[in-house]
N, C-alpha and C positions, 0 to 999 in steps of 0.2 A: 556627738558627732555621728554622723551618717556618709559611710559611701556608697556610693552606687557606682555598677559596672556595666560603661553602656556597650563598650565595644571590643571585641578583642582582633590583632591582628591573626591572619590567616598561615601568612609565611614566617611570623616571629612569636614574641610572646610578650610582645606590646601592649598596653594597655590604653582604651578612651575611657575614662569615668568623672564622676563628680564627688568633691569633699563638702559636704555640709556643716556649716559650725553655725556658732550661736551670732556671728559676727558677718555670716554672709557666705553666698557656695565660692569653692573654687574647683575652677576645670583643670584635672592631669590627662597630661602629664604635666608638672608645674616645676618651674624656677624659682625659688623665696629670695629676692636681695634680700645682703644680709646689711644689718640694721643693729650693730654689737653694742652701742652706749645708747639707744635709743633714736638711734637718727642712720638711713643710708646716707654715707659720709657726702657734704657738698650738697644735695640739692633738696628743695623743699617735700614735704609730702604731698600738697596740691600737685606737684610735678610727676611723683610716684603713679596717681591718680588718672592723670590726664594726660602726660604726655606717653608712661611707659606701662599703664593698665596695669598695674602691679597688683594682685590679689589676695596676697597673703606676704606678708616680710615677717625677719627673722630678728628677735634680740638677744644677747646672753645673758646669761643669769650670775654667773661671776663679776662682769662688767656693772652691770649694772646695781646688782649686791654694793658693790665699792662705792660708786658713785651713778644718779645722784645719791643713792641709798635708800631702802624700806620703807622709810619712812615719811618720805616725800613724793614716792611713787603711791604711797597706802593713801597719803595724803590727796591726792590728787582723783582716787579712785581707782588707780590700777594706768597701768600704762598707756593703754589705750587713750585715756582721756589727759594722760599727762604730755603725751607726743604729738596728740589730734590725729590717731588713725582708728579710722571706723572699719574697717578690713580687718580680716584675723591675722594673729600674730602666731608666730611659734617661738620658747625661749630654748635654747641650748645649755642645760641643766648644770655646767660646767666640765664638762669631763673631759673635752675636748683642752679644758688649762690644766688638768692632770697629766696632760703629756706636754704641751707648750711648754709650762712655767716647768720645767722639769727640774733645772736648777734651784728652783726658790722655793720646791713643797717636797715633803713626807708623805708615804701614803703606808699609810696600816689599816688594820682590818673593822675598827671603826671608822673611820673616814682616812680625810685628808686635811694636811696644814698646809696652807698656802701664806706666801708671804704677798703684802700686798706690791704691785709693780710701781704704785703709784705713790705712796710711804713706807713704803716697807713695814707697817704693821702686818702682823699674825692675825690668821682667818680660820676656823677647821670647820669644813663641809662632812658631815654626814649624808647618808643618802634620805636620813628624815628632815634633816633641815633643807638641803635642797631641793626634796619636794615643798616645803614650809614657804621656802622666798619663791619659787615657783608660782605656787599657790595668790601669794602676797602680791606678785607681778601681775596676776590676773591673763597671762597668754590663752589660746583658745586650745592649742595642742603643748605638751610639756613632755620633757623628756627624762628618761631616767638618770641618775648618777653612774657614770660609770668607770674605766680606765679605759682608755686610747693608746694602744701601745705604740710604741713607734716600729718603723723599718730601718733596719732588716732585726727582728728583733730573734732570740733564739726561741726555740718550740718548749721547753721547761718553762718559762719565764709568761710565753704565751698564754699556757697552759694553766698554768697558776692564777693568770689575771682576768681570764675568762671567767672558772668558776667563783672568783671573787668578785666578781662585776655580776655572776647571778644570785649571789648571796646579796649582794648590794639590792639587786633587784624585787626581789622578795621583799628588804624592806622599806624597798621605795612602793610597793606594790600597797602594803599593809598600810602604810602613813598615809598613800593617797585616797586609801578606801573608808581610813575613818576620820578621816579630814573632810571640810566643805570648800566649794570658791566662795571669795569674801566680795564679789560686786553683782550675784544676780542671775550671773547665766554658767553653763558648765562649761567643765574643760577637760580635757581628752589627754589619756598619757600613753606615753608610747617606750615601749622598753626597746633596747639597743643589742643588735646581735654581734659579738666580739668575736674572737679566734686568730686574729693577725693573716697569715697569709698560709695557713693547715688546714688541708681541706677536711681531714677529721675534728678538727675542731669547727668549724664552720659549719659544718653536719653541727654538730652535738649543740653548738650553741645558739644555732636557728631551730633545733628540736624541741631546746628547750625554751626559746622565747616565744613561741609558737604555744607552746603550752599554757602561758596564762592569761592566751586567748583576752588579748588587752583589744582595744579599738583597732588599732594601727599599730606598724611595727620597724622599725628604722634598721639599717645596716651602718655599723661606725669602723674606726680602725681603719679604711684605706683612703687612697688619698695621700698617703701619707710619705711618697717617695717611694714606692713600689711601682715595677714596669707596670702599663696600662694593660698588659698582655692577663698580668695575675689579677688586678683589681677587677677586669671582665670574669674571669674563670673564676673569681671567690664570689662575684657577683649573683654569677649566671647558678652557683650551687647552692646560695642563700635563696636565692628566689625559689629555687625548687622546692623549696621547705617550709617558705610562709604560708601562709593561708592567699588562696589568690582573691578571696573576696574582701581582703583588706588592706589598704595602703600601704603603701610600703614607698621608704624614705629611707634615699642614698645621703651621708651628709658629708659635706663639706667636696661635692664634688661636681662640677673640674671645669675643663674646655669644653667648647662646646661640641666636640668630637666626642667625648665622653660621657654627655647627655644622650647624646643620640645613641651611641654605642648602648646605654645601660637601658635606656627607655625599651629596646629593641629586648633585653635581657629580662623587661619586667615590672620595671621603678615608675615607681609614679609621681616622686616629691624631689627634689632635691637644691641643694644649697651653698654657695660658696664666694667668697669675698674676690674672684679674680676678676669678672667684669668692671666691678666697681676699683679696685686696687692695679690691673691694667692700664685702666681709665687714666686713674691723675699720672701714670707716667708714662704717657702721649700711647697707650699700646689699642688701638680698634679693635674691635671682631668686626666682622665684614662677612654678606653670603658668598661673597668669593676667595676667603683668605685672612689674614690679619695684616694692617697696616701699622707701621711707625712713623706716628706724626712727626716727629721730632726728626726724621729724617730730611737730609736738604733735598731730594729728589721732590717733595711736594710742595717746595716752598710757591711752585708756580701753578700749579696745579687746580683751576677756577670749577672740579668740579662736584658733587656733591660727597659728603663722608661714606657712601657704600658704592661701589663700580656698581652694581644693577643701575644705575641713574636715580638712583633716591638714597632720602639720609633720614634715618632711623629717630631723627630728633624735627631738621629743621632742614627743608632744601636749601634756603637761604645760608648756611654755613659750608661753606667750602672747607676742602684741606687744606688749600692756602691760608685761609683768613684762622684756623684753628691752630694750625701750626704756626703762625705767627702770635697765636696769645700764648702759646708755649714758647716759644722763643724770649716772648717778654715778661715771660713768667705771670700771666695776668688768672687770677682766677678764674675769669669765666672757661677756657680752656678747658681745665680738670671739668669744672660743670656741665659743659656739652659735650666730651667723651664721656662722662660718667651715666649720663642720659641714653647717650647711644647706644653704648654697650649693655646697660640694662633692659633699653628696649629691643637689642639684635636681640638675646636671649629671650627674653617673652615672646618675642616675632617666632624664632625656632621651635618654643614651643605651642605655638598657636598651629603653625604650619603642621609640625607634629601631629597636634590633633587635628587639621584637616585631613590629612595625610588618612588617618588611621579610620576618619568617617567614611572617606572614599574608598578604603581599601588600598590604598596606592604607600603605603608607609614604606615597605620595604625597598620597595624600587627607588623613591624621593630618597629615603635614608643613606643607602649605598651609592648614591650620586652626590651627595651633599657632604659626607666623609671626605670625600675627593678633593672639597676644596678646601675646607675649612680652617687645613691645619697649615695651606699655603703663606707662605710670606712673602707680601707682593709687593 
């Protein structure tokens, strides 16, 4: 993998650059639908492709570990050729169900047992085998094992799970270095900087992910029900700390007030199932605010799905007529919000980086916060 940094903002610490992988460049700052069993839920890849210029998507590594399983993805050649996307992929190493499945796994200092969600069979993740099905997945970027703690969690507990999440890293670090990828081209790993919401731990633990000087370097752990107020402020002091000549990746985050907010903070990747998961239940992003289809206020409404006077998928689709396959429950509904909202989000950040060519990022940014989070 290769970044290059073309641009920086002036009044922020914004970033224009490009990801190089073996699968094709991607411009940040970027959005990854996320793609958890192999598929963004509801619409095709040709669609990803063509209607929402998608450049990179996201799948998990737990999920897809279960089902379809190793051995059908190994079978197939790696996922890429199992799903038909010629774009690069990124997997989510599991550790992100370290904190989810929180009820159904154990976690000690070899790994974790997870039980499965789907039969309740027993699973235990190390941080070498996770790099192993990583590996086995063929993604173009992989991530490390780690814990995801939740909010509001206590700072002992934090504290504890940080430097175990770099102990983890270390030998995720070892396994990925004398391991190979199994279909031909290489793949990029990216360790995950933890500390919950301390900013001395957020120090210490971007200091030390910083240190093994990997490719690229991700921030985990928020997102997680903490005000937006801290996720900026843990944001804004991890970025202090990474290397600026390398990617850096928020994950599992957020609205798109919160894209722009962090982009502004530093971030150049990021990722999260609310467009898509908004989507099937009737919720828009819009550049002037968010709509609910499912509201009777639009049932009459003959105009296109964003107020600017265009729609993100198809002019031809009204509120009226989309809100009426929601009413009738009709699948295509969920499919043309799910389009929408993944293309408002790529549109945001294409704009972004016009924004940051021009030099105009900041000014665009803090006018476009304004609306975003309206509910119209």
């Amino acid at each position: 993998m290769k970044f290059t940094l073309k641009k920086e903002d002036k009044e922020s610490k914004a970033r224009l650059g490009e990801i190089e992988t073996a699968h094709g460049k991607i411009k940040t700052p970027i959005f990854m639908p996320v793609g958890t069993a192999g598929t963004v839920k509801g619409i095709h890849q040709h669609e990803l492709l063509e209607d929402t210029l998608a450049q990179i998507i996201l799948g998990n590594t737990y999920h897809l570990y279960l089902r379809p399983g190793l051995d059908i993805i190994e079978n197939a050649g790696g996922l890429h050729k199992f799903i038909g996307w010629e774009k690069p992929l990124l997997t989510d190493s599991g550790g992100y169900q370290v904190y989810s499945l929180s009820g159904t796994r154990k976690i000690e200092e070899k790994g974790v047992k997870f039980q499965s969600h789907i039969d309740g069979s027993y699973h235990y993740f190390t941080p070498e085998y996770a790099i192993d099905v990583q590996r086995t997945i063929g993604a173009d970027i992989i991530m490390a094992f780690d814990e995801c703690t939740p909010y509001p969690c206590e700072y002992d507990y934090a504290k504890r799970s940080m430097h175990m999440t770099h102990r983890w890293l270390k030998r995720c670090c070892d396994r990925f270095d004398m391991t190979e990828e199994k279909y031909g081209y290489k793949q990029t790993f990216f360790p995950i900087v933890q500390g919950s919401v301390y900013k001395d731990l957020r120090l210490q633990s971007a200091e030390k992910i910083a240190s093994f000087e990997r490719e690229g370097n991700a921030i985990g752990g928020l997102s997680v029900g903490e005000p937006h107020d801290m996720m900026y402020e843990m944001t804004d002091i991890v970025c202090s700390v990474l290397p600026w000549e390398k990617p850096r990746y928020l994950m599992g985050v957020g609205t798109p007030t919160n894209l722009l907010e962090n982009i502004a903070l530093g971030v150049d990747m990021f990722d999260c199932v609310m467009p898509t998961r908004n989507a099937r239940n009737g919720m828009l992003f819009t550049s002037e605010g968010t709509i609910n289809l499912k509201n009777r206020k639009w049932a009459n409404d003959y105009s296109p799905l964003d107020p600017n006077g265009t729609s993100f998928v198809d002019n031809t689709y009204t509120k009226a007529y989309v809100r009426h396959l929601f009413a009738s429950n009709e699948l295509l509904g969920k499919q043309i919000a799910t389009l929408h909202n993944i293309r408002f989000y790529l549109w945001l950040m294409e704009e972004a980086q016009k924004q940051l060519e021009a030099g105009t990022f900041t000014t665009w940014k803090n006018k476009m916060v304004k609306k975003l989070d309206i509910r119209l």
